[in-house]
DSSP file (Angstrom, degrees, kcal/mol; ACC not computed):
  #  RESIDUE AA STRUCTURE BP1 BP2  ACC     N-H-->O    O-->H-N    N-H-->O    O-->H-N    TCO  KAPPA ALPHA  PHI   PSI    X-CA   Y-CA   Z-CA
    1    1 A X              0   0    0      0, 0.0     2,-0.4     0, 0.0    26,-0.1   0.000 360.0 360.0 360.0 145.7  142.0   78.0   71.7
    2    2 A X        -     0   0    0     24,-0.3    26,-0.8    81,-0.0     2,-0.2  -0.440 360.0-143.4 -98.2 143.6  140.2   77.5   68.7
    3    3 A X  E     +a   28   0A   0     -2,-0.4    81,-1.7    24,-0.2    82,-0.6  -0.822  29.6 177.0-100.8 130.8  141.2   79.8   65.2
    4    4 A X  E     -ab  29  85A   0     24,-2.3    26,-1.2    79,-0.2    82,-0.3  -0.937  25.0-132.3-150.9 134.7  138.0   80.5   63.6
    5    5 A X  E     - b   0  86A   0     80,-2.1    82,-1.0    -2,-0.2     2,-0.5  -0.417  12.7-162.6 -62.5 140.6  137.6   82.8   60.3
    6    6 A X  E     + b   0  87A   0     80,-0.2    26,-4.8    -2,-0.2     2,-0.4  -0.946  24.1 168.2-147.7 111.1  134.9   85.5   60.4
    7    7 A X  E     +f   32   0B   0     80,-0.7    83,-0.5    -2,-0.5     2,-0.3  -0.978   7.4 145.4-149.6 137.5  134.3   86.5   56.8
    8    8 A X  E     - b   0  90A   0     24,-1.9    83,-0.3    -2,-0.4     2,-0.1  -0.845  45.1-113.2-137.8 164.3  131.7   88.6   55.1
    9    9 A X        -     0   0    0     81,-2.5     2,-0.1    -2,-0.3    82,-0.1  -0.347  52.0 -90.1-110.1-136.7  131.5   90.8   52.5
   10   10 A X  S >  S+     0   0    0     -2,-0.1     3,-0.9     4,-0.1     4,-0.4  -0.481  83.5  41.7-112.9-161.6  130.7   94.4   53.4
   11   11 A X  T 3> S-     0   0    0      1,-0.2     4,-2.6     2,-0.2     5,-0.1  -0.625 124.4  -9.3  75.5-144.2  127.7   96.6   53.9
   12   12 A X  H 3> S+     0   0    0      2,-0.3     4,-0.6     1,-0.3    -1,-0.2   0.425 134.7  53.7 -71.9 -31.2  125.1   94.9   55.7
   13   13 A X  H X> S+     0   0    0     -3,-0.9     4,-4.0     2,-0.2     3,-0.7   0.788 113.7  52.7 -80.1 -29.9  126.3   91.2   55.8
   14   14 A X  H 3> S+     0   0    0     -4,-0.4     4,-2.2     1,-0.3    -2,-0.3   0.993 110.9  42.9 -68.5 -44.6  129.7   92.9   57.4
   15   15 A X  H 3X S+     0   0    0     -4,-2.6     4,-0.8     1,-0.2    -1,-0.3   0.603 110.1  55.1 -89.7  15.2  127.9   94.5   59.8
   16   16 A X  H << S+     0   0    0     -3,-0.7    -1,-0.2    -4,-0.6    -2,-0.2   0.753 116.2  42.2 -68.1 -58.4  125.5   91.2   60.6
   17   17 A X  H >< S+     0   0    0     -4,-4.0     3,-2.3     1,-0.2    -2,-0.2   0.912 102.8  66.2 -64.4 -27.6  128.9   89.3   61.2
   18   18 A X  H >< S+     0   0    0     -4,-2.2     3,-3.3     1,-0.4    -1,-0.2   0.941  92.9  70.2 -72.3 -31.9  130.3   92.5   63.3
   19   19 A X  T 3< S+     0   0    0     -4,-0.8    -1,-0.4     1,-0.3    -2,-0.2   0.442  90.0  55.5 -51.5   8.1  127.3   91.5   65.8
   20   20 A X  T X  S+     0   0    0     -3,-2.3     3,-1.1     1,-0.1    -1,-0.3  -0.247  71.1 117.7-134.8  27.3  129.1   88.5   66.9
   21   21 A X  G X   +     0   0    0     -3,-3.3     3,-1.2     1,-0.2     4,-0.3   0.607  62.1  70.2 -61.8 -16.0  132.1   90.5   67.9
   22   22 A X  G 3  S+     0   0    0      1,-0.2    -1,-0.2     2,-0.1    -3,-0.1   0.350  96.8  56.2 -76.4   7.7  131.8   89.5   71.7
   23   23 A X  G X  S+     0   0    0     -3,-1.1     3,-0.8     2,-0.1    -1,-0.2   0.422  79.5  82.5 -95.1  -7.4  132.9   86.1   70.4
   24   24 A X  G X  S+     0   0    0     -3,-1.2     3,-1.4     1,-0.3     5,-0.4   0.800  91.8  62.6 -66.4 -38.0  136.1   87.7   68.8
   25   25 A X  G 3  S+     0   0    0     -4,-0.3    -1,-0.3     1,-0.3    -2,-0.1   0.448  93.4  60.0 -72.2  -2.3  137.2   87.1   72.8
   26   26 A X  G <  S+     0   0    0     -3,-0.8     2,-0.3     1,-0.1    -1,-0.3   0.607 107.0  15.5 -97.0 -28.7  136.9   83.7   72.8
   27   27 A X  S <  S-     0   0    0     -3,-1.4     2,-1.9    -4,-0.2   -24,-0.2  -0.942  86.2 -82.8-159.7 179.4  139.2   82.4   70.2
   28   28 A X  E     +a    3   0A   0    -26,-0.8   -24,-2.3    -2,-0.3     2,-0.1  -0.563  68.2 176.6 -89.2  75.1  142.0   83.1   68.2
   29   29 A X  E     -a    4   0A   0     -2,-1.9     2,-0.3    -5,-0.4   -24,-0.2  -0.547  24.0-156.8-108.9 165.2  139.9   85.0   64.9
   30   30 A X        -     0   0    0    -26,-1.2     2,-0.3    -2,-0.1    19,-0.2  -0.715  14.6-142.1-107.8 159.6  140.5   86.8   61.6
   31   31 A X        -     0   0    0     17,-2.7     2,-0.3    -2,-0.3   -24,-0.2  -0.970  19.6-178.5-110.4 121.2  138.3   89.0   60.2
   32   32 A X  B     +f    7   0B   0    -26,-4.8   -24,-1.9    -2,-0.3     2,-0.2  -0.863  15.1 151.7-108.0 153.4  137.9   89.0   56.2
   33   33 A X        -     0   0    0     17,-0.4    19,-1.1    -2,-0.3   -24,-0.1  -0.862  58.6 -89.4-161.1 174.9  135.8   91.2   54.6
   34   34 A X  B     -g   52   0C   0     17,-0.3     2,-0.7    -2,-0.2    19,-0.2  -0.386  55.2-103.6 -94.2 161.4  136.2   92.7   51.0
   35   35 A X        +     0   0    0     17,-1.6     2,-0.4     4,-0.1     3,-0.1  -0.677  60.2 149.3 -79.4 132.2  138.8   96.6   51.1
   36   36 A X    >   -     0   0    0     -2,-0.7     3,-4.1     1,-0.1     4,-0.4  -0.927  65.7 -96.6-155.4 149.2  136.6   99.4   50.7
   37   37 A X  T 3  S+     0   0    0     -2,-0.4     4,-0.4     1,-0.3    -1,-0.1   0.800 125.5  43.6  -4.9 -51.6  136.5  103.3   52.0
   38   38 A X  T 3  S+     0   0    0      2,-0.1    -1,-0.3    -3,-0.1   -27,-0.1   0.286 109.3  52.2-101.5  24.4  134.2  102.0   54.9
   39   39 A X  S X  S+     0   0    0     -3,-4.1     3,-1.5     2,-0.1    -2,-0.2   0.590  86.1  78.0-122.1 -82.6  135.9   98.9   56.0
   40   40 A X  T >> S+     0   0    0     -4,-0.4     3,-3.7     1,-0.3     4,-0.5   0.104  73.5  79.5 -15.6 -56.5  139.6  100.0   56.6
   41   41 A X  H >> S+     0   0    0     -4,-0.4     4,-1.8     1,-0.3     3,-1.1   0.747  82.2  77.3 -22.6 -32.8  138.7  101.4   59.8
   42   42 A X  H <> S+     0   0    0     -3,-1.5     4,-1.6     1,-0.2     3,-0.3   0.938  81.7  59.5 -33.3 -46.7  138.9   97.4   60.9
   43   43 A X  H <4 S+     0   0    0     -3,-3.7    -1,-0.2     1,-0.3    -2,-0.2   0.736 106.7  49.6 -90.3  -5.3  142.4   97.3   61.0
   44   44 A X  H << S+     0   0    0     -3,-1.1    -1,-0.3    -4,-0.5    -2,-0.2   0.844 120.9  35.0 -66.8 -43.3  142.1  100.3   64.0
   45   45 A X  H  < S+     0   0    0     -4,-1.8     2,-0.3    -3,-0.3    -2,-0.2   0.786 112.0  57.1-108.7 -22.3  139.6   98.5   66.0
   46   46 A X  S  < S-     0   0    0     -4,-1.6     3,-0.2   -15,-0.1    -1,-0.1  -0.913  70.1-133.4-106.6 144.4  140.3   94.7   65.7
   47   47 A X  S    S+     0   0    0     -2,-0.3     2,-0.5     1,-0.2    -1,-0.1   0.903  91.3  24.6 -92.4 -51.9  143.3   92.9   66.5
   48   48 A X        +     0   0    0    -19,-0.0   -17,-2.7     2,-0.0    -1,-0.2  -0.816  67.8 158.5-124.6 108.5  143.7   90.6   63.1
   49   49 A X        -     0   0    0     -2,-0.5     2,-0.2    -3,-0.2   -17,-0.1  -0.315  17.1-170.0-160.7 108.8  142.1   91.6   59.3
   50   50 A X        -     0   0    0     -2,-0.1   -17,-0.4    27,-0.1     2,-0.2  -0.474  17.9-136.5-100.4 142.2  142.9   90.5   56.2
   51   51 A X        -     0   0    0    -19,-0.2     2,-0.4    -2,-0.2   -17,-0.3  -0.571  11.3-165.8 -41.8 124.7  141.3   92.3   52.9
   52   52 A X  B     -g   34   0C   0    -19,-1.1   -17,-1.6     1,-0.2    18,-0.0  -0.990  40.6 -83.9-116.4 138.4  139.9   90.7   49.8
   53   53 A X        -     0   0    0     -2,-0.4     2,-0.6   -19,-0.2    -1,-0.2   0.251  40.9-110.9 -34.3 161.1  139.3   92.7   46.6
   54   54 A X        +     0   0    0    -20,-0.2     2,-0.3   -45,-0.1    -1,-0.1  -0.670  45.5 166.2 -74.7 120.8  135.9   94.8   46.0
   55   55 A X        -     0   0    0     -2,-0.6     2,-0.3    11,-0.1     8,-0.1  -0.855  21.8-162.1-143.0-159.8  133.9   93.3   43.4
   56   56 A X        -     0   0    0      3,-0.3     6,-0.0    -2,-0.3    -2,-0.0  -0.940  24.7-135.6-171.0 150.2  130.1   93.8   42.2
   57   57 A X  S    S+     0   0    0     -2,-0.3     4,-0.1     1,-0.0     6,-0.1   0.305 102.3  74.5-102.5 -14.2  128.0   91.3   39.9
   58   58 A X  S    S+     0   0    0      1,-0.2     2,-0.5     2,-0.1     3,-0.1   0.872  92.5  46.9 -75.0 -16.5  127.0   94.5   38.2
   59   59 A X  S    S+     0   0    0      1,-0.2    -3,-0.3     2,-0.0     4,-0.2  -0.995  80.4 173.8-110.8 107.2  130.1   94.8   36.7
   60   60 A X  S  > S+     0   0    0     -2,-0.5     4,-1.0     1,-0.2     3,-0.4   0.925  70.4  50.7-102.1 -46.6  130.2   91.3   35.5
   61   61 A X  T  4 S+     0   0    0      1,-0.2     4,-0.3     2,-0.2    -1,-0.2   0.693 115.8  42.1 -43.7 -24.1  133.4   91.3   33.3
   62   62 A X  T  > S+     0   0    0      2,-0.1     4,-0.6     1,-0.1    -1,-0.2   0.624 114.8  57.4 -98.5 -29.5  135.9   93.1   36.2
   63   63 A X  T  4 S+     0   0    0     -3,-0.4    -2,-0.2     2,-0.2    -1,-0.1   0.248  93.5  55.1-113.2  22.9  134.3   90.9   38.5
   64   64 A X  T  < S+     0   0    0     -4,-1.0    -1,-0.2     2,-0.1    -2,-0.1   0.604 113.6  54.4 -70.7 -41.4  135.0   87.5   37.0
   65   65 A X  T  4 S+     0   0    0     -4,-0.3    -2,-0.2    -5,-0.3     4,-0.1   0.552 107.7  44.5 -50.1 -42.7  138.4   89.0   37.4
   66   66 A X  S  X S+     0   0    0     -4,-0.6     4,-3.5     2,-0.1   -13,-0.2   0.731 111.1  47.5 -71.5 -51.9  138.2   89.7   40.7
   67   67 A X  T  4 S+     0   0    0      1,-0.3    -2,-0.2     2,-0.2    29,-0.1   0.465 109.8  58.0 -86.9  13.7  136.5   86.5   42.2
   68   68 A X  T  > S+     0   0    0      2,-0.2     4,-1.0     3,-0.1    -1,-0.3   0.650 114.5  33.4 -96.2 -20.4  138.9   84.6   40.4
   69   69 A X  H  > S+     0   0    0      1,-0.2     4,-3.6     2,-0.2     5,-0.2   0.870 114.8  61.2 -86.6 -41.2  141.8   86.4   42.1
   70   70 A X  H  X S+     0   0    0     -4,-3.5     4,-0.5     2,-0.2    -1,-0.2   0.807 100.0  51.0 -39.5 -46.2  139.5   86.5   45.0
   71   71 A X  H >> S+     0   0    0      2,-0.2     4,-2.3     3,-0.2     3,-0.8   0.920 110.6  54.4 -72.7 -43.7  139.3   82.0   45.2
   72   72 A X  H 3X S+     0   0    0     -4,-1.0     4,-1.8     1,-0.3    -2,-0.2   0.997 110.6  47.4 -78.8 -56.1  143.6   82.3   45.2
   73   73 A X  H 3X S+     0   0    0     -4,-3.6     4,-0.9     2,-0.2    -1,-0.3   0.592 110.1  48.5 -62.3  -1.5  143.3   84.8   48.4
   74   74 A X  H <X>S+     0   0    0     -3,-0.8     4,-2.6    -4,-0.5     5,-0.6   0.704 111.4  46.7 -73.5 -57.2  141.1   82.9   50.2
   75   75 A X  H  X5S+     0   0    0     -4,-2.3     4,-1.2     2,-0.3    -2,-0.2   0.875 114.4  52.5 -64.8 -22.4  143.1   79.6   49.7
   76   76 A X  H  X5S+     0   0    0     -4,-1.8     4,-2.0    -5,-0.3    -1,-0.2   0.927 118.3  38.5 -72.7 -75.0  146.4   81.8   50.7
   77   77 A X  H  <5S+     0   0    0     -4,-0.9    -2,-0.3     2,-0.3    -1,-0.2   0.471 107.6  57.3 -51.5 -14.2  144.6   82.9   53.7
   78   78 A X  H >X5S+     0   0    0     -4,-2.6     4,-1.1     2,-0.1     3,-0.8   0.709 113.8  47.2 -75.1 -35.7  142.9   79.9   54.6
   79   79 A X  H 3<<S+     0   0    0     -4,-1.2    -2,-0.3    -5,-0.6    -3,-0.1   0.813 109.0  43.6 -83.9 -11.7  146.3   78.5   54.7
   80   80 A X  T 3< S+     0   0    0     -4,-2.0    -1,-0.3     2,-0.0    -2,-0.1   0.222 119.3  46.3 -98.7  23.1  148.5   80.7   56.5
   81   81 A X  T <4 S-     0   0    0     -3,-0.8    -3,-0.1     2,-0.1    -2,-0.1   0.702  85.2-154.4-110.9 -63.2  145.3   81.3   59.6
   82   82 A X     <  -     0   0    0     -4,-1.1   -79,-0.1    -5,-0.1    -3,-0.1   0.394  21.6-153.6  99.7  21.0  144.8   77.2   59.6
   83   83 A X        -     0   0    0     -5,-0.2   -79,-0.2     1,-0.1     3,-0.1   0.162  23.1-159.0 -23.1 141.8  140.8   78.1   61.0
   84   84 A X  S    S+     0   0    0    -81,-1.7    23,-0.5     1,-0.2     2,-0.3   0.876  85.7  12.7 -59.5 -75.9  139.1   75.3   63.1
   85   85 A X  E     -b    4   0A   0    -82,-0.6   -80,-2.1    21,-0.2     2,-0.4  -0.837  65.0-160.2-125.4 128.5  135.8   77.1   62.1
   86   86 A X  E     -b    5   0A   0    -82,-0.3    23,-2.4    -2,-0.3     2,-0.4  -0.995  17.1-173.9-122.6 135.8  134.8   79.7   59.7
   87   87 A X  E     +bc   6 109A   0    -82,-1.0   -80,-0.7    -2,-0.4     2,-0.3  -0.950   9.7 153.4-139.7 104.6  131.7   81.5   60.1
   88   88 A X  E     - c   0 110A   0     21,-1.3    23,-1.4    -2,-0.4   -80,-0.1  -0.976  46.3-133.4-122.0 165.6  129.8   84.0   58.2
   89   89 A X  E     -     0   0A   0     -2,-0.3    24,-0.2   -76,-0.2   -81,-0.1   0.314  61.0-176.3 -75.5   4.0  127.3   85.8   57.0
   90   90 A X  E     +b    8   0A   0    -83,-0.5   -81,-2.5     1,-0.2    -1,-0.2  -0.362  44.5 163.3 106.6-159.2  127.7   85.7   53.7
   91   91 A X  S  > S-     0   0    0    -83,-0.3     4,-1.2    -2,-0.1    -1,-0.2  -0.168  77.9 -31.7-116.5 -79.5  127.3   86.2   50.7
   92   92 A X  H >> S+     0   0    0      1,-0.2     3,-0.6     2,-0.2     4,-0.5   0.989 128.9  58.5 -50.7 -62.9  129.7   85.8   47.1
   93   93 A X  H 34 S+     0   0    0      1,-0.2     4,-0.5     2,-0.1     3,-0.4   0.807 109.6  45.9 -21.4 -48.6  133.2   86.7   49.5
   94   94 A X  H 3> S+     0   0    0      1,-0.2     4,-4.0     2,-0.1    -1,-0.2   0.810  91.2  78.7 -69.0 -50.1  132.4   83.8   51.6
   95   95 A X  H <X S+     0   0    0     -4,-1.2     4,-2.4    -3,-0.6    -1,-0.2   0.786  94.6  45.7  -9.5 -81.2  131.6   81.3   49.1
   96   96 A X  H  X S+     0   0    0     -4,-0.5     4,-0.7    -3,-0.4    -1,-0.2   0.814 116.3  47.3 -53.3 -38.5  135.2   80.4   48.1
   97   97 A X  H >> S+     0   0    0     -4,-0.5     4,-2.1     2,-0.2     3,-1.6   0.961 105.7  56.2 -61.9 -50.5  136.3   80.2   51.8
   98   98 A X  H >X S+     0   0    0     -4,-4.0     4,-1.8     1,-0.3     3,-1.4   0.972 113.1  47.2 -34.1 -85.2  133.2   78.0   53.0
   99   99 A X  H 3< S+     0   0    0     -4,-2.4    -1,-0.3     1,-0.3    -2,-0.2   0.102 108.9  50.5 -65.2  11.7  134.4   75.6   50.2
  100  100 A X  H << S+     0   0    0     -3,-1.6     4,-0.3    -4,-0.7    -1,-0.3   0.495 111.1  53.2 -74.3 -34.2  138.0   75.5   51.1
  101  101 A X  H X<>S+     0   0    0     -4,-2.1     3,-2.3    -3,-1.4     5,-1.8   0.979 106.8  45.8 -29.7 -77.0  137.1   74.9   54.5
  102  102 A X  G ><5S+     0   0    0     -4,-1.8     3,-0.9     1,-0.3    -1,-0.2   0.772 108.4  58.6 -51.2 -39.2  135.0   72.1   53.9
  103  103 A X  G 3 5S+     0   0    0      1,-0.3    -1,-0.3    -5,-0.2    -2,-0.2   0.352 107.5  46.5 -72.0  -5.2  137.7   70.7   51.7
  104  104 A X  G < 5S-     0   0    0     -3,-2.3    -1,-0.3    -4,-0.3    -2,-0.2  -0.361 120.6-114.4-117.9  47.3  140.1   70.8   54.5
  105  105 A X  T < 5 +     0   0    0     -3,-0.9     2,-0.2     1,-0.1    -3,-0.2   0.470  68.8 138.9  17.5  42.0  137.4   69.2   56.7
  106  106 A X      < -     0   0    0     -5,-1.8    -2,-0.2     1,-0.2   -21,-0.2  -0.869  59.5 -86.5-116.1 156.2  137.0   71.8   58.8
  107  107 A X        -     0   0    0    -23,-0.5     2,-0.4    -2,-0.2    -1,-0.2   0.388  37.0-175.0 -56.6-177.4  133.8   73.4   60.2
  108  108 A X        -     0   0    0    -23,-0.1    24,-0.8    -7,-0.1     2,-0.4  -0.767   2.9-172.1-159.8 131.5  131.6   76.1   58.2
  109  109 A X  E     -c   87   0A   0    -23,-2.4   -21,-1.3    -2,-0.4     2,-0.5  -0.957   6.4-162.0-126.1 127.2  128.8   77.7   59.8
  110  110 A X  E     -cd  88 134A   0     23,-2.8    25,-1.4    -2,-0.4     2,-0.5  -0.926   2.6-165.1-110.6 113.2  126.8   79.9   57.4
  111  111 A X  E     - d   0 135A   0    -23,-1.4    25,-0.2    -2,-0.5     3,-0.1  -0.967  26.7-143.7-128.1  98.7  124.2   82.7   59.3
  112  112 A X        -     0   0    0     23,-1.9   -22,-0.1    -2,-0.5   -23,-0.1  -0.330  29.9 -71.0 -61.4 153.6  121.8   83.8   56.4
  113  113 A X        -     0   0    0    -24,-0.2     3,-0.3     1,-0.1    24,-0.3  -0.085  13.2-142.5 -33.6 135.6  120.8   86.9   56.1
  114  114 A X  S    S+     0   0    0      1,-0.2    -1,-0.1    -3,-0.1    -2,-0.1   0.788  95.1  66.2 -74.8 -20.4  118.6   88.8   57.8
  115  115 A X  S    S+     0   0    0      2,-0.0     2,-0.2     3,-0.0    -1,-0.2   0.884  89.4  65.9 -50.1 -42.7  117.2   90.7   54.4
  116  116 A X        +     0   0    0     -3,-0.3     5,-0.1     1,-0.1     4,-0.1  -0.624  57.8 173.8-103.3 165.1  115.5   87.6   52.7
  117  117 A X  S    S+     0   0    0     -2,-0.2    24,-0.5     3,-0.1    23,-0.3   0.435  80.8  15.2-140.3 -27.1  112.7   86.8   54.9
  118  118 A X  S    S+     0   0    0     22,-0.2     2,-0.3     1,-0.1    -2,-0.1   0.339 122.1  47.3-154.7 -15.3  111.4   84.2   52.6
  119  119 A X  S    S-     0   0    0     25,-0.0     2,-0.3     0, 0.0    -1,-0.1  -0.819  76.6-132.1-124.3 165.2  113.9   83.2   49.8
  120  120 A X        -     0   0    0     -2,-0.3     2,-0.6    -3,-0.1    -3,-0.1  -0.722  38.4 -84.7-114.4 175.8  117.9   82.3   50.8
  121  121 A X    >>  -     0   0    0     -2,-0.3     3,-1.7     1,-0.1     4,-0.6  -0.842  20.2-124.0 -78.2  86.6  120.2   83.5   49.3
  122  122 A X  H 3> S+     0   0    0     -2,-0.6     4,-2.0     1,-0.3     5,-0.3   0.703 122.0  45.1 -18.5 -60.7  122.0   82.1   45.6
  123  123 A X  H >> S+     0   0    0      2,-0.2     4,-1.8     1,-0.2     3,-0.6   0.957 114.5  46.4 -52.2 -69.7  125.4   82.1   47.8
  124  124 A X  H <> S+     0   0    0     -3,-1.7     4,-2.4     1,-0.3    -2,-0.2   0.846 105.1  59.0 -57.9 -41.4  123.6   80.3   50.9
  125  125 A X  H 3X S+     0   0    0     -4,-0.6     4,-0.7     2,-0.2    -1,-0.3   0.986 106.9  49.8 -45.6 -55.3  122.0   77.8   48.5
  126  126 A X  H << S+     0   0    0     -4,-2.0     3,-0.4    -3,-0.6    -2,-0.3   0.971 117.9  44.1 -43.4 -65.5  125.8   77.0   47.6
  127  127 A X  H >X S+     0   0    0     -4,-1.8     4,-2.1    -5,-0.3     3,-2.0   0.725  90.8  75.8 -46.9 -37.7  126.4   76.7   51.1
  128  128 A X  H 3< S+     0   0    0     -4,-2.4    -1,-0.2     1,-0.3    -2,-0.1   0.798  90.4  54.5 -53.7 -48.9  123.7   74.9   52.6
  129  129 A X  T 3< S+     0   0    0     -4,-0.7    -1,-0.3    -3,-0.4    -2,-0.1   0.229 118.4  36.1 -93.1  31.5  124.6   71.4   51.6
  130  130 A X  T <4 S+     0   0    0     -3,-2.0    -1,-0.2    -4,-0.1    -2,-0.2   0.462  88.2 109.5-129.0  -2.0  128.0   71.7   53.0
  131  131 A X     <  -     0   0    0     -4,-2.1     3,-0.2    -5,-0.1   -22,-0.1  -0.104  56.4-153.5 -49.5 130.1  127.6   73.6   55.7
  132  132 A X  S    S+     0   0    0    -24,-0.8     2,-0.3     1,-0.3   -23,-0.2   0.625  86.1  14.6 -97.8  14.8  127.9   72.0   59.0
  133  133 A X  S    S-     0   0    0    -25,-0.3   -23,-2.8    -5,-0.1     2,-0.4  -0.714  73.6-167.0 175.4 110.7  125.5   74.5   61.1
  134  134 A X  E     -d  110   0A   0     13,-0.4    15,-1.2    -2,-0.3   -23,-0.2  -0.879   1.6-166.6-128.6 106.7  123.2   76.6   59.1
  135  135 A X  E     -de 111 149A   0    -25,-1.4   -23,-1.9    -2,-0.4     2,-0.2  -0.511   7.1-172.0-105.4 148.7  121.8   79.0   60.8
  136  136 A X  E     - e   0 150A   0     13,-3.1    15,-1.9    -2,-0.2   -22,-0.1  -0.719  19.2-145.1-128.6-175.9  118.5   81.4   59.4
  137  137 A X  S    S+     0   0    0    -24,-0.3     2,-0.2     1,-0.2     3,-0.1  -0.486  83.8  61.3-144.6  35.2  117.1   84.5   61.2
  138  138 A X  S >  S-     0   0    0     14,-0.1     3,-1.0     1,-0.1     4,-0.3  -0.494  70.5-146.5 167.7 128.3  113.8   83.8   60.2
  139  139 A X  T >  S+     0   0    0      1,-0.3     3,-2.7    -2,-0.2     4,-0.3   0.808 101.0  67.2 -76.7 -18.5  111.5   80.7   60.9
  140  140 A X  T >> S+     0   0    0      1,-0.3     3,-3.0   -23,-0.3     4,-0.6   0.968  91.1  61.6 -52.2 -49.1  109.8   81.3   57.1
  141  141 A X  H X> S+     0   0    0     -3,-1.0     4,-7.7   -24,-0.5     3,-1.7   0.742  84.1  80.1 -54.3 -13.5  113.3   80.3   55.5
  142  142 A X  H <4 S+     0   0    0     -3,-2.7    -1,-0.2    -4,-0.3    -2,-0.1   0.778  88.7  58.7 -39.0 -29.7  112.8   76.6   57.3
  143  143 A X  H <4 S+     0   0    0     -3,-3.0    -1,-0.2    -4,-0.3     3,-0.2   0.673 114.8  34.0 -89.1 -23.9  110.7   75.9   54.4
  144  144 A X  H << S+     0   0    0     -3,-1.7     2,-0.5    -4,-0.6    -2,-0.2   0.805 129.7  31.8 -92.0 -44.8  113.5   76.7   52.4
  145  145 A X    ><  -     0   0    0     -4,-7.7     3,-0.9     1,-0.2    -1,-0.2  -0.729  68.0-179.8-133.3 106.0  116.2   75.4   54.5
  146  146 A X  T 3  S+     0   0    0     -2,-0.5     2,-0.4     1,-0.3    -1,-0.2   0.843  83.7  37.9 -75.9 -20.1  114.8   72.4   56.4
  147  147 A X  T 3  S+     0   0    0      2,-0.0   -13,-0.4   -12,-0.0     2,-0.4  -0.257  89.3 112.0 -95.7  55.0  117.9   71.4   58.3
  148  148 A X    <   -     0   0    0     -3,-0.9     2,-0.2    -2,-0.4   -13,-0.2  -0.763  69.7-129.2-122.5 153.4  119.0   75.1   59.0
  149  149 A X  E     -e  135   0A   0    -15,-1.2   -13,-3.1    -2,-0.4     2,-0.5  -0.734  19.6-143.4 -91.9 155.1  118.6   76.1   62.9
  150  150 A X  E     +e  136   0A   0     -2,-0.2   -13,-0.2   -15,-0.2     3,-0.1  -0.918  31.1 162.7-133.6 121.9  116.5   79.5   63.4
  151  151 A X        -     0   0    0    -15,-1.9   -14,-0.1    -2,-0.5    -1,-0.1  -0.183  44.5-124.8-130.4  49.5  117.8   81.4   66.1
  152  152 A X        -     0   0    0      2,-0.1     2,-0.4     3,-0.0    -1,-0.4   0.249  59.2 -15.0  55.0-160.9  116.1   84.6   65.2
  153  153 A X        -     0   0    0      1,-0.2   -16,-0.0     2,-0.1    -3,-0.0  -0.593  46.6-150.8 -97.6 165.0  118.1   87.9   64.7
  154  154 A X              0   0    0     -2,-0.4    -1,-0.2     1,-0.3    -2,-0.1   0.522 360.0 360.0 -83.9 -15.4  121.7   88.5   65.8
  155  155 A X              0   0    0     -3,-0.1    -1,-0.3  -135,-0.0    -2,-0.1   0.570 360.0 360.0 -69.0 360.0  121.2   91.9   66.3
């Protein structure tokens, strides 16, 4: 069975990835997502989910701090799950994981957002050229990302 990473960060990308929870059944997952008020409930409702700090780019100084601590739990956690595949929706969380993946020559699939409609996403640009299946939710982003698949929304 294949071990595949499901990592987001929260709000709206989390609940983008949570739409591909009938795939949870299929293999052998985590779910990472950043801790906050509204994400604990996870660890009730899904079987395996590991936590990464909260951070913000509005707060830029605490959150240099964060995503540095942020890179060293991802690499902890990439190594004790040993993922196949990692797949998210993005955006900053993801980042570091995508690109430990990829540096263990294992798969990354990257599912942009549904929000930008017409621009990607600063994270997904970082992703795109090492992504091995990049997927967009809208056919305008082709233009953006010409080898990206568009398989509409996941919702």
């Amino acid at each position: 069975m294949k071990k595949v990473i499901f990592i987001s960060s929260g709000g709206g990308h989390l609940e983008e990835l949570l739409a591909l929870k009938s795939l949870f059944n299929e293999v052998n997952y985590c779910l990472i997502t950043e801790k906050t008020d509204t994400t604990t409930y996870l660890k009730e409702r899904f079987k395996k989910v590991r936590y990464l700090i909260y951070g913000t780019q509005d707060h830029l100084l605490p959150y240099l701090f964060i995503f540095s601590f942020n890179i060293l739990l991802s690499f902890i956690m990439f190594l004790i799950e040993k993922p196949d595949v990692v797949i998210t929706t993005g955006t900053h969380t993801a980042v570091p994981m995508c690109k430990i993946a990829h540096l263990f020559h294992k798969k990354v699939i990257w599912i942009e957002t549904m929000a930008n409609i017409t621009t990607g996403t600063k994270a997904g640009r970082m992703i795109y050229p090492i992504a091995d299946k990049f997927i967009v939710q809208w056919p305008e982003l082709l233009e953006v990302y010409p080898n990206a698949e568009c398989w509409g929304s996941i919702f």
